[in-house]
TILO-872914 format. One line per 2 residues: their letters; for each residue x, y, z of C-alpha. Coordinates in Angstrom, 1 decimal. Each point is the difference from the previous one (the first is absolute). Layout:
<pts>
a	X Y Z ~ ...
</pts>
This chain:
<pts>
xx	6.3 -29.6 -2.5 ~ 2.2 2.8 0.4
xx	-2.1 3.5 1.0 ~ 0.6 3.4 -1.6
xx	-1.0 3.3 1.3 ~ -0.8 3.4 -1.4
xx	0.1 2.5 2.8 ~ 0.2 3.8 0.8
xx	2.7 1.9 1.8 ~ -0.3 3.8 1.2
xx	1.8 2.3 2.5 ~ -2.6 1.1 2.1
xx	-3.9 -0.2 -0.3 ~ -1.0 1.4 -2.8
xx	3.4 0.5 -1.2 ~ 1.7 -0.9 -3.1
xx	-1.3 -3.0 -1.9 ~ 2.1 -3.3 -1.4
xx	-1.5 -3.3 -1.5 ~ 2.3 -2.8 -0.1
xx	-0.4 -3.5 -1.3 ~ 2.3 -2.8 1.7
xx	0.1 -4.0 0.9 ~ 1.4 0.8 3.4
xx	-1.6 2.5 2.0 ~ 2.3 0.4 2.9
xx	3.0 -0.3 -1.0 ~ -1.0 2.9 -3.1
xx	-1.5 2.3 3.1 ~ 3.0 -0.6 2.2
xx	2.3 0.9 -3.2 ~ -2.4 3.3 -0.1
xx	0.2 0.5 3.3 ~ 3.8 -0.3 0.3
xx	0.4 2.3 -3.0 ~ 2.3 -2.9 -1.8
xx	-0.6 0.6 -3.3 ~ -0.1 3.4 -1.8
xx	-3.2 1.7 -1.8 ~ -3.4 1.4 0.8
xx	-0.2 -1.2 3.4 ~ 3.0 0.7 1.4
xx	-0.2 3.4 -1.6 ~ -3.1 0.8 1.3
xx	0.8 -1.9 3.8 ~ -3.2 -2.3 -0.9
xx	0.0 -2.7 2.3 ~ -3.3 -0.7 1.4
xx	-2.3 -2.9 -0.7 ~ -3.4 1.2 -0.3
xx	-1.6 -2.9 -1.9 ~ 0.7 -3.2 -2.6
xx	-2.1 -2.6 -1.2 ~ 1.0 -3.3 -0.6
xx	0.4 -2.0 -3.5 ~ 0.4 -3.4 -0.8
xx	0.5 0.9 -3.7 ~ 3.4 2.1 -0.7
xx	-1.6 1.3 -3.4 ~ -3.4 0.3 2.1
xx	2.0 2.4 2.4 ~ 1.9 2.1 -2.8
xx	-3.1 0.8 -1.9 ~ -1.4 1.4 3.6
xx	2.5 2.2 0.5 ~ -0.2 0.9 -3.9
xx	-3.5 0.9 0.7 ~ 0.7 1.8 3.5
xx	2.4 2.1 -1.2 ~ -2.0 1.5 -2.6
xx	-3.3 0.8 2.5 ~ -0.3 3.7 1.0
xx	1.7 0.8 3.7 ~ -3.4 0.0 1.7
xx	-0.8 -3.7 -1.2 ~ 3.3 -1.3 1.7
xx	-1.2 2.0 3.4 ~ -2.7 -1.5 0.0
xx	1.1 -3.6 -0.7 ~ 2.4 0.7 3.3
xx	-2.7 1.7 2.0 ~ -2.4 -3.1 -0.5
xx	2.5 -2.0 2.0 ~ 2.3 2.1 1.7
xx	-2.1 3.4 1.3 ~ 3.2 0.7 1.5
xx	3.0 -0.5 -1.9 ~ 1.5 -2.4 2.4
xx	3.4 -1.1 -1.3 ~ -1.1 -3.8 -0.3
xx	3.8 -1.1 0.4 ~ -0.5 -1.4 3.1
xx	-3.1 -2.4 -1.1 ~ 2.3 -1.5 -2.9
x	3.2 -1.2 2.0
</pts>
């Protein structure tokens, strides 16, 4: 069974906020990361992994990020702070 993702990107901790939903995490980060398609991200030079969760459900995933999107800034914080205090880019722990 094929995994799906929802996951956060930001530009530096504390920074600017983006929930994505995808069915291949690291090859959507590296895209981010190499700026390879044009939008929000690449705009706004957002290319650091600060956290995901994993899915086994594609429509399980899409109504997460649904939901994420629409809590307040300070509930997504806190979600990140929970597992990542620091704001590590988690790149390297997905390659």
């Amino acid at each position: 069974m094929r995994r799906r993702y929802v996951y956060f990107l930001t530009n530096r901790p504390n920074g600017i906020l983006y929930v994505g939903v995808t069915s291949d995490l690291v090859r959507r980060i590296y895209e981010h990361r190499t700026s390879a398609a044009d939008g929000f991200t690449k705009r706004y030079g957002l290319k650091r992994l600060v956290y995901y969760e994993i899915y086994d459900d594609i429509r399980t995933a899409i109504q997460r990020e649904h939901n994420i999107k629409h809590w307040s800034r300070t509930w997504k914080v806190r979600l990140i702070l929970a597992s990542n205090p620091n704001w590590d880019d988690l790149w390297e722990s997905i390659i």
